[in-house]
N, C-alpha and C positions, 0 to 999 in steps of 0.2 A: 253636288260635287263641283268643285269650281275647276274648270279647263285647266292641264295643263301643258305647256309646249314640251315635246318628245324629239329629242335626237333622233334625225331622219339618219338613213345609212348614206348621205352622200356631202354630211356633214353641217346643215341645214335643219334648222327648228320647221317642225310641223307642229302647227293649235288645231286641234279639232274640235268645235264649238259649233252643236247643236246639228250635228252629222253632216259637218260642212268642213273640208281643210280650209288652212292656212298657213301660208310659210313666211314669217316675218324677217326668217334673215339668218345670217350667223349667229351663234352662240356668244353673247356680251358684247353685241354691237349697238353700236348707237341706232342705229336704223332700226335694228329688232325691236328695240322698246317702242323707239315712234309707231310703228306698225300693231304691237302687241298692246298697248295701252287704248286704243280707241275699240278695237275690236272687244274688251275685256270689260270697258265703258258701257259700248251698247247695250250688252251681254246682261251687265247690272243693274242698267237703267230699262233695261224692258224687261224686268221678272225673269232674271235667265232663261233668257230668247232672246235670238238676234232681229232684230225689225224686219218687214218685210220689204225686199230690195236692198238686204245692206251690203252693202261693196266695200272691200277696205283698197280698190284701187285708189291710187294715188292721184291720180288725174282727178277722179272724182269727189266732190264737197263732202266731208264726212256729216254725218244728219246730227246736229246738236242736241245735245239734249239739257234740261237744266231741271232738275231737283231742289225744290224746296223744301228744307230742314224743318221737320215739327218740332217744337220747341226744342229752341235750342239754349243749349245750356254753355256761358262762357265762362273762360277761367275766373273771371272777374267776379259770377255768381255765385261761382267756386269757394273762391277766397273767403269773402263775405257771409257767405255759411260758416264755413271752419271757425272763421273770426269772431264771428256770435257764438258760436256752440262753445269757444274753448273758457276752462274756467277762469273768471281773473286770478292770480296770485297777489 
């Protein structure tokens, strides 16, 4: 089930991800995304689980992560199918 942020009662998103809160901010703030997007990241990138020591303080370096795509497929290889498979007229 993928997290989602809940309208606190004092008008403030709370994320609960992995029996931990989170309050990244007002409702459709620019800051709430900044904050809600790394945490949702980690979240992703470690088998929904948050790493161990993850902080979404601001002060601190958020822990990179980088995923390598298994074959990936461009539009380009896309096109090039369709373009072979279609019949000429």
């Amino acid at each position: 089930m993928f997290p989602k942020p809940r309208l606190y009662k004092r008008g403030y998103l709370r994320l609960r991800v992995c029996s931990r809160d989170f309050t990244p901010g007002d409702p459709g703030g620019k800051q709430t995304t900044e904050r809600h997007n790394p945490i949702m990241a980690a979240w992703g990138a470690n088998s929904r689980t948050l790493p161990e020591g993850f902080s979404n303080n601001e002060n601190q370096k958020m822990p990179q992560f980088s995923v390598e795509p298994a074959g990936v497929v461009t539009i380009a290889d896309l096109m090039a199918t369709t373009i072979a498979e279609e019949p000429a007229f």
